[in-house]
N, C-alpha and C positions, 0 to 999 in steps of 0.2 A: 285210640279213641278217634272217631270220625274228627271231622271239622264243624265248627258251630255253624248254624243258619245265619246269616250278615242280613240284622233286621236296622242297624242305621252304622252308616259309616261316614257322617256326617265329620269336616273337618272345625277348629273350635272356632273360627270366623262365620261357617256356617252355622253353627249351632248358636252363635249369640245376634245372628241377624236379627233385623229391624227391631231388638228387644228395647225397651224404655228405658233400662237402666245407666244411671251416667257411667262414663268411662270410668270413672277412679272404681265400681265396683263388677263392670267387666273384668278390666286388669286382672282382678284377683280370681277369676273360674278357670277351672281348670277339665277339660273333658278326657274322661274315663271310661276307657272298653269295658263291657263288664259281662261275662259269661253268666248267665243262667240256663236253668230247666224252664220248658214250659210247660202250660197245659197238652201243647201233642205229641208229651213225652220225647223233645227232643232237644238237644241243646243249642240254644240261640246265645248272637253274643249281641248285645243293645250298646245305648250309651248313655251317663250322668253325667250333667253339667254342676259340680261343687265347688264348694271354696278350697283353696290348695290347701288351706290349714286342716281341712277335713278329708282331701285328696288319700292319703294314705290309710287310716282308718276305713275308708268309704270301702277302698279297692281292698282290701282285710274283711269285712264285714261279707262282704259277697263272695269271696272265695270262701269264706263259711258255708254261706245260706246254698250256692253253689254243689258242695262238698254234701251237704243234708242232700240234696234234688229236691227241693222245694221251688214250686211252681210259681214262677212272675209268668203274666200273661206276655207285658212286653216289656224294653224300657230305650225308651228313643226322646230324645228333649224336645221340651216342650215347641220349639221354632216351628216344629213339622204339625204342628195344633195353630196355627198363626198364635201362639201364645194363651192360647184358651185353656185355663186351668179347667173349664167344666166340660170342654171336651175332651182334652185328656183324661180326664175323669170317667167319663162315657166310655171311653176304649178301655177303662181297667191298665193303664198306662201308670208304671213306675216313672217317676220325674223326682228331679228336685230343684235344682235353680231356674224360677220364676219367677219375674220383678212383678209381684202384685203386693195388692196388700192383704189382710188376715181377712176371713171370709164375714163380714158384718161389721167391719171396722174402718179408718181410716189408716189405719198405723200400718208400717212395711210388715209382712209374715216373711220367718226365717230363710222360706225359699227364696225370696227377693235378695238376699247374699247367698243362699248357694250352701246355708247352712241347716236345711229340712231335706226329708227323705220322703214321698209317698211310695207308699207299695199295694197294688192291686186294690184303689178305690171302690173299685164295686163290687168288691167281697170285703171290703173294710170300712163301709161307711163313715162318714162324716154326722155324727146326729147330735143333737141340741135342741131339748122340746120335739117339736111338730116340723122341724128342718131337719130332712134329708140330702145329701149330699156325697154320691151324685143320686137325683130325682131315682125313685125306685130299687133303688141298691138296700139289700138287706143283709146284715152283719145273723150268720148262723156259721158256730163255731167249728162246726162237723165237718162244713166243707173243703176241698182242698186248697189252698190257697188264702185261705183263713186264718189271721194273727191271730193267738191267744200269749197269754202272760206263759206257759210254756214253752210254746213254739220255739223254733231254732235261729228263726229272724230275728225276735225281742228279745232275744238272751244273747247275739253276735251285738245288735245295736246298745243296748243296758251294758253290755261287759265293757265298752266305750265309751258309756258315760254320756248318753244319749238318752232323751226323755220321749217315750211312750206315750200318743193320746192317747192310748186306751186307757192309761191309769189315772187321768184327770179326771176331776169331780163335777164341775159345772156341766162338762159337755164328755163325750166321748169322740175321736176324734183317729178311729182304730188304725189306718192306714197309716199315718203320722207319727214321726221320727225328728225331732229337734235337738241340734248341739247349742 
């Protein structure tokens, strides 16, 4: 097998540049190579910023998704977005540790520890009512790159004991993956 495409090789100082969050919850991330397929059909290798306690799981879950050839667009942490969850979002960018907080709230969201997954935002929307996220992104399960409750993503992350937005009731939230 060829060599993967090297779409960030970002070292873990650089990947937690200028972020917000205090040291006692840097300490704990940990950054992981992670092979995927993309959409031009070629293998790229990105990186996750997670918590260590999810570190091995995380690199397990995606030697799955992997192993299927199921298509991430990208997956490069979020520092190379100066921190922009909604431009990462834009790009269809796999991310997970993000010190913000929950999208309409005050409270930290799981990526702010390092303990949430997104994958391919704008084929997985974020919706709630008349809130789309990101702007224009429409969830059609046909496409490739598209979670559904069979998919091979939400059956590697659920066999871990990881919780699916798509399966919440108030909102749906398809992209998203919380320990």
């Amino acid at each position: 097998m060829s060599s993967p495409i090297i779409d960030s090789q970002l070292t873990l100082e650089e990947a937690l540049a200028d972020t917000l969050a205090p040291p006692e919850i840097q300490q704990t991330q940990v950054l992981l190579d992670i092979r995927h397929w993309s959409f031009d059909g070629a293998l790229h290798q990105g990186q996750l910023l997670v918590h260590r306690d999810v570190a091995e799981e995380v690199a397990a879950i995606f030697a799955k998704i992997e192993a299927a050839h199921f298509p991430i667009e990208k997956i490069i942490p979020v520092v190379a977005y100066d921190w922009s969850d909604d431009v990462s979002m834009q790009e269809n960018n796999c991310s997970a540790f993000n010190y913000r907080a929950i999208v309409g709230a005050s409270a930290l969201s799981k990526h702010a520890t390092g303990l949430a997954v997104d994958i391919n935002p704008r084929l997985n929307p974020y919706i709630k009512g008349d809130v789309v996220l990101p702007p224009g992104a429409v969830y059609d399960p046909q496409m490739p790159g598209t979670l559904t409750p069979e998919c091979v993503v939400v059956q590697a992350f659920t066999e871990f004991g990881w919780t699916w937005g798509g399966h919440w009731e108030t909102r749906k939230d398809w992209h998203h993956f919380e320990k």
